[in-house]
DOFI-398965 format. One record per residue (C-alpha): residue in three letters; x, y, z. Coordinates in steps of 0.25 Angstrom, whole numbers, padded with zeros to 4 digits. Each point is the difference from the previous one (the first is absolute). Layout:
DOFI-398965
ATOM   rest       u       v       w
ATOM    Ala       X       Y       Z
...
***
This chain:
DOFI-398965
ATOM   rest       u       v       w
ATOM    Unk   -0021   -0055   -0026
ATOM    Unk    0012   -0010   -0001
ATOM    Unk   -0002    0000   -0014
ATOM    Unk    0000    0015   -0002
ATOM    Unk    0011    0002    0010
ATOM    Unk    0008   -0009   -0011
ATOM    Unk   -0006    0007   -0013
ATOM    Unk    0005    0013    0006
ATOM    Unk    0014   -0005    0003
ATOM    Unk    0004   -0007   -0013
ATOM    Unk   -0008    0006   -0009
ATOM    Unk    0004    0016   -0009
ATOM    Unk   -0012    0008   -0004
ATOM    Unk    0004   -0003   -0013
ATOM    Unk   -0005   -0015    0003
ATOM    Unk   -0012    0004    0006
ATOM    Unk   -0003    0008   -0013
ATOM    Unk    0002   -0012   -0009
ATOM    Unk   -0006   -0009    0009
ATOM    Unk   -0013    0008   -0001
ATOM    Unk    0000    0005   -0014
ATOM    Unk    0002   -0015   -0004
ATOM    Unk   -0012   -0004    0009
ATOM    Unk   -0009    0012   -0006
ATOM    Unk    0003   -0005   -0013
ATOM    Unk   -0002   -0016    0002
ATOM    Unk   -0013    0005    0005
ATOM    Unk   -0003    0009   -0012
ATOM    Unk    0004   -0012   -0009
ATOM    Unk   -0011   -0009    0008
ATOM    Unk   -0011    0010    0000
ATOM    Unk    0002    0005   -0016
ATOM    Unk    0000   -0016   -0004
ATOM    Unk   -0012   -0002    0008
ATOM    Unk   -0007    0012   -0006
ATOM    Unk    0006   -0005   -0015
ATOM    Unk   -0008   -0013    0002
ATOM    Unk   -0012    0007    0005
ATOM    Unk   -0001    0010   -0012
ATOM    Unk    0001    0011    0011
ATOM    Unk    0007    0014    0001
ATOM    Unk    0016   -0002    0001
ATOM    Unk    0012    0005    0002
ATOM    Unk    0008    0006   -0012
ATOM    Unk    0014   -0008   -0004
ATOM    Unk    0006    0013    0003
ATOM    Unk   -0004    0001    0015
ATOM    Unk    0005   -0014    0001
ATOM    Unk    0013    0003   -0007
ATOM    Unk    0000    0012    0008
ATOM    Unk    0001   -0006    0014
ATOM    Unk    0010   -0010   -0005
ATOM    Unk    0008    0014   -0003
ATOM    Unk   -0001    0003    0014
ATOM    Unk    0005   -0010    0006
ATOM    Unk   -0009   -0012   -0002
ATOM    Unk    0005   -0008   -0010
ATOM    Unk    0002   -0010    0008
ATOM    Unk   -0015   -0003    0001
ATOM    Unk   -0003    0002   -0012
ATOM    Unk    0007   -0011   -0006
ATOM    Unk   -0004   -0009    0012
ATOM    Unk   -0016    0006   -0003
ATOM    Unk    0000   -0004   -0014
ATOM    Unk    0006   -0014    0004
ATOM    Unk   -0010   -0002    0010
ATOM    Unk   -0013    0006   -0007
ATOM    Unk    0007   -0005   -0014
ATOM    Unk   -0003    0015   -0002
ATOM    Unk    0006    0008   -0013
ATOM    Unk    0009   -0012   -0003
ATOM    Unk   -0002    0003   -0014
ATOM    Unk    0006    0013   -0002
ATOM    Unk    0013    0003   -0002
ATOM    Unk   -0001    0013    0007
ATOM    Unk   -0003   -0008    0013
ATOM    Unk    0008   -0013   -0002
ATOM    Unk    0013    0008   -0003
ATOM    Unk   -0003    0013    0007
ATOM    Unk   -0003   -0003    0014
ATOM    Unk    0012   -0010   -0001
ATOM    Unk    0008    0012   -0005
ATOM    Unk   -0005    0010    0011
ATOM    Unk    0004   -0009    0010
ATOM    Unk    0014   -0001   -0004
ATOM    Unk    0001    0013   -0003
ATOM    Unk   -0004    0003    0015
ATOM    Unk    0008   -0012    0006
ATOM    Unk    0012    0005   -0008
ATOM    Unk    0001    0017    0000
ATOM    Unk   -0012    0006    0006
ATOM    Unk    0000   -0009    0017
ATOM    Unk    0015    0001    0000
ATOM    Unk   -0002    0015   -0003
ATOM    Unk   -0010    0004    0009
ATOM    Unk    0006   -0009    0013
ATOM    Unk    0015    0006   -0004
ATOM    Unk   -0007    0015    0000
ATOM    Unk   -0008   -0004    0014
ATOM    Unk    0012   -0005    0006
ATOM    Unk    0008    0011   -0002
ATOM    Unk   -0010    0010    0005
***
């Protein structure tokens, strides 16, 4: 409970969203690899782009440097990056200034 106690005093509800859109779409970078290698059912490069739209980009970029995942594509290898500074530099400051001064 520490831990949460700390989480709730330092961190916005913007950082909590990033935090788990970028964890939800690490992990759909992992599982769509894994399916890639196994000839299975995947998800589209649009789902994938999709949640780095919303706010994880972040792990999307650290998903295809950890599974080597969609390295290849120019959509992926300078889109997420893009995303991600797009959100660091317009989209967070935004959304923390219109939560602060509500």
């Amino acid at each position: 409970l520490p831990m949460m106690k700390w989480v709730m005093q330092h961190l916005t509800v913007v950082d909590m969203l990033y935090i788990v859109m970028s964890l939800v779409a690490f992990g759909a970078m992992g599982f769509d690899k894994r399916r890639s290698v196994k000839k299975g059912w995947r998800i589209s490069e649009g789902t994938l782009m999709g949640l780095a739209a919303l706010g994880g980009a972040l792990g999307t970029v650290v998903g295809m440097i950890v599974f080597r995942h969609k390295i290849r594509k120019p959509l992926f290898y300078l889109g997420a990056p893009l995303v991600y500074l797009l959100h660091r530099a317009i989209i967070m400051p935004g959304l923390v200034r219109l939560l602060i001064e509500r």
